[in-house]
N, C-alpha and C positions, 0 to 999 in steps of 0.2 A: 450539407448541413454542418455547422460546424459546431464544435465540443460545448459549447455552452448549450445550444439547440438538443443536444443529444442526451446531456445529463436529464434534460427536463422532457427527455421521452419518452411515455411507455413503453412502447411497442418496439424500440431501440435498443441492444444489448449495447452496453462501453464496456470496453476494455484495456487496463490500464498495466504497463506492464514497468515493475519497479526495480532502477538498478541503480546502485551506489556510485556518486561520480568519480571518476578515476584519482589516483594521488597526482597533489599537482605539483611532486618534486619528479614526477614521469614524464614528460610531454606525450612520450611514441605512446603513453596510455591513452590518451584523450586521441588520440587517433583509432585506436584500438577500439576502444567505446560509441563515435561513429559507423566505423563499421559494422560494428553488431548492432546496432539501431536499424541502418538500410538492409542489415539483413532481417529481420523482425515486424517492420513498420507495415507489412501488410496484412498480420496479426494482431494491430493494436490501433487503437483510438490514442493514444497518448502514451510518452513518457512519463514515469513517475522517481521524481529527483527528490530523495531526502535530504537535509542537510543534516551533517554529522559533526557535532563537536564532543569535544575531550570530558564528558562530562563526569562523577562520581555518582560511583552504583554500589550497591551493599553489594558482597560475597569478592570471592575470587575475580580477578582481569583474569580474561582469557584472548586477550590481544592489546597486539601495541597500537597506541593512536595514531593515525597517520592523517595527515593533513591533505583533504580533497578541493579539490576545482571547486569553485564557488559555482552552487547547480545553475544562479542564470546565467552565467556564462557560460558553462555547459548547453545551456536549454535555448540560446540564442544561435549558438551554430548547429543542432540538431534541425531546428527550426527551416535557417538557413537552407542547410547542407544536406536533410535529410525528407526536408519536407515534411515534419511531423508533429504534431502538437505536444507539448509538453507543459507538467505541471509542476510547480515548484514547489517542494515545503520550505516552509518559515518557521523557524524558534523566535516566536516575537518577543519573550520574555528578557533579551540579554540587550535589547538598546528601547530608550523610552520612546525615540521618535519615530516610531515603523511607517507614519504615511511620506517621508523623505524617501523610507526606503524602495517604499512600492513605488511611490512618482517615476525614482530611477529606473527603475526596474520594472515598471512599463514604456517609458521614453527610449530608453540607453538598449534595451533587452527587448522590449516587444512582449513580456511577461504578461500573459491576460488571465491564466489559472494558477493559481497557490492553492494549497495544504497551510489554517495555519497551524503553530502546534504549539501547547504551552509548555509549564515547566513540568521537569520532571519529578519534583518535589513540593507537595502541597506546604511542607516544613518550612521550607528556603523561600526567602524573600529576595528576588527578581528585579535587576532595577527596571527594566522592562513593562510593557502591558498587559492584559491577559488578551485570553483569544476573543470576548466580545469587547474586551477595551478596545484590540486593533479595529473593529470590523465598524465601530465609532467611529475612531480616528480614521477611516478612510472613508466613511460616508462625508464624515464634516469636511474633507480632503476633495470631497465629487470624483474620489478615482473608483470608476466602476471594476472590479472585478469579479468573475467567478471566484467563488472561494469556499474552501472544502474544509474540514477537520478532522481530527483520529477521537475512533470510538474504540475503546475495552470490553466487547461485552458482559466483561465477567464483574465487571465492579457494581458494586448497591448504585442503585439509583440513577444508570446510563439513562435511560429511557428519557427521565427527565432532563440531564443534561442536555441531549441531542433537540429537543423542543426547545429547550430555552434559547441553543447555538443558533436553530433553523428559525427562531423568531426573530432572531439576531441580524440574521444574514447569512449563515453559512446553509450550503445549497447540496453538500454533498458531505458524505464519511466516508474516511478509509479505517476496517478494521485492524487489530489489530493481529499478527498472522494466526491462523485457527488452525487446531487441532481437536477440537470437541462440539459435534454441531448442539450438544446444549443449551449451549447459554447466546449462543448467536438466533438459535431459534428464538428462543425464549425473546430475546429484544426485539427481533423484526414484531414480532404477535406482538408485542407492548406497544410497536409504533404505527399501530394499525391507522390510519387514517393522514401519516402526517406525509407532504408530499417534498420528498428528500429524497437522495441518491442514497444507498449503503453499499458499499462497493469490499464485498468476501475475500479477505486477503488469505492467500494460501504460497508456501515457499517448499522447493525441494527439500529433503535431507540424506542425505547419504552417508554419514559417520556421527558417531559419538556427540563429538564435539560440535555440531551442528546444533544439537541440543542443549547442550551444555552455554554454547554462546548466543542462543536465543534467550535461555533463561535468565543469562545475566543481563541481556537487553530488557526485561521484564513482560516477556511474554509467556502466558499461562500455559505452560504445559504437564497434562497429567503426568503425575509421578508415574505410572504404568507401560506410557509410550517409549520409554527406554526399549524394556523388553518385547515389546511389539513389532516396534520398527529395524532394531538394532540386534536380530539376532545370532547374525552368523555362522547360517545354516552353510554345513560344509557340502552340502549336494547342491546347495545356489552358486557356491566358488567355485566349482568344477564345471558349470557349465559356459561355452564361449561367450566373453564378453559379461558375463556374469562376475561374480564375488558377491562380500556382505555390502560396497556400495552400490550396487544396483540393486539386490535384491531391498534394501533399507528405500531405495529410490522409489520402486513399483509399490511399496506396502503406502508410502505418502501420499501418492496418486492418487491408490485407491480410497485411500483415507479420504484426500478432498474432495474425491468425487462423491464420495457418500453424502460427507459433508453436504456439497453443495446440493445435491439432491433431495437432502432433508429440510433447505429453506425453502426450497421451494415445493417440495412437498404440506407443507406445514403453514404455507402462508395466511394472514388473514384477509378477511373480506374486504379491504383495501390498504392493502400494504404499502409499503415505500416502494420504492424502484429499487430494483438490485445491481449492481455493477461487482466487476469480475478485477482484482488485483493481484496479481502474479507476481512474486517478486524474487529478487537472489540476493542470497546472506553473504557472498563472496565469490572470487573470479571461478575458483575451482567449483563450484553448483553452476556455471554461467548455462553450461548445456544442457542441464538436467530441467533448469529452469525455462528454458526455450520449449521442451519436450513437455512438461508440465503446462506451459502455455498456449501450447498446440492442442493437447488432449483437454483442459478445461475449457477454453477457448470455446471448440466445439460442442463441448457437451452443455455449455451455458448458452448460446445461443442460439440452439434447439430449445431448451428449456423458456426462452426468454419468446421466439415463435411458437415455441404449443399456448403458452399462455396466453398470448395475442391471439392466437388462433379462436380459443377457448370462448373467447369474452365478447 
């Protein structure tokens, strides 16, 4: 069955596992990054390639921008080399003609799933399309693609966007990384009836500043989860292998495992499909992120058989 077949199954747990492509003034990186793909790929349905540009954000930088591998060519030798399916995100907002780009980048790349993703500012005018202009321009194109988009749960009025996307054309969402099963419950019960993938992004964290540079990427994190996650219990550092980064690591786990327990705990009487998004904020979480994907991994896809089981 292959990944388009999969999004569109119930009874199907996917699992997509998201990692930053390497800098492409590295090469030995982009080596380094296949390796940990074949080490992984038989825990995952897909890779999931963001693309990253230098963009401006309110508050504090808390990193330098470094300049990454363009993900389909990344995603063409994973493909290759690793035998794995992969999905590419797209910022379609920053060139007007996206269906040249997809042409290529199904031709040249073998590209058959994208993320697209618009801008980061509803202020700033884009010379670019939005994300149902692209899905236009690649219908009038005849290039079929699976094609996914990013949901917020916490913003007014998701629900409706994600019906207009999936009237649109897009087939699948990745959230955005979750810390609070709130407001993600609270969406799936809104999108009771509508048949789309939502795919529960969840990312390790082991220091401060994990926090700190998620928030400045603009993901909603309770003011409270500081001292939750980050508390640097001196009877956790004493123990082998322990410190305040692991112990920070176990409390996220548990966190997303609750998480993820409460949508599907909560579900409505015909929900969306759920899918499972694992991802690392950087090289140093790569293994905590592996471990996070091992333990949700399994614990989603019991959840995704009892429900099947259920019905």
């Amino acid at each position: 069955m292959d990944l388009k077949d999969k999004l569109a199954h119930p009874s199907v747990p996917v699992i997509f596992f998201e990692m930053v492509p390497p800098a492409a003034k590295k090469p030995e990186s982009l080596e380094t990054a296949l390796a940990d793909v074949k080490k992984i790929r038989h825990l995952v349905d897909a890779i999931n390639l963001p693309e990253i540009h230098d963009e401006i954000r309110g508050g504090e930088r808390t990193y330098k921008f470094v300049e990454r591998v363009e993900p389909r060519k990344l995603a063409a030798r994973i493909r290759r080399e690793a035998d794995t399916e992969v999905v590419v995100n797209r910022c379609v907002v920053y060139e007007p003609d996206q269906a040249a780009w997809f042409r290529e980048s199904r031709q040249a790349y073998g590209i058959r799933h994208a993320v697209l993703v618009g801008g980061e500012s509803s202020a700033v005018r884009y010379p670019g399309p939005s994300v149902l202009e692209t899905v236009a321009q690649l219908k009038s194109a005849d290039l079929e693609m699976s094609l996914g988009g990013i949901t917020i749960p916490s913003r007014l009025h998701e629900a409706d966007r994600i019906r207009r996307k999936h009237a649109g054309g897009i087939s699948f969402f990745t959230s955005q990384v979750l810390f609070d099963s709130n407001d993600i419950v609270s969406l799936v019960q809104r999108l009771n009836g509508l048949e789309a993938r939502i795919f529960l992004s969840f990312a390790p964290v082991s220091q401060q500043r994990d926090l700190t540079f998620l928030r400045w990427l603009g993901v909603d994190v309770p003011e409270d989860l500081d001292r939750f996650l980050i508390q640097g219990d001196a009877s956790e550092a004493s123990k082998p292998g322990g410190g305040v980064g692991e112990a920070a690591f176990v409390r996220s786990l548990d966190l997303a495992q609750r998480i993820l327990m409460d949508v599907f705990d909560n579900l409505p009487p015909d929900p969306p499909l759920i899918g499972l998004n694992v991802e690392h904020i950087n090289r140093r979480n790569l293994s905590a992120a592996v471990r996070m994907l091992e333990r949700l991994g399994n614990l989603y896809s019991n959840l995704v058989a009892g429900r099947a089981a259920a019905q």
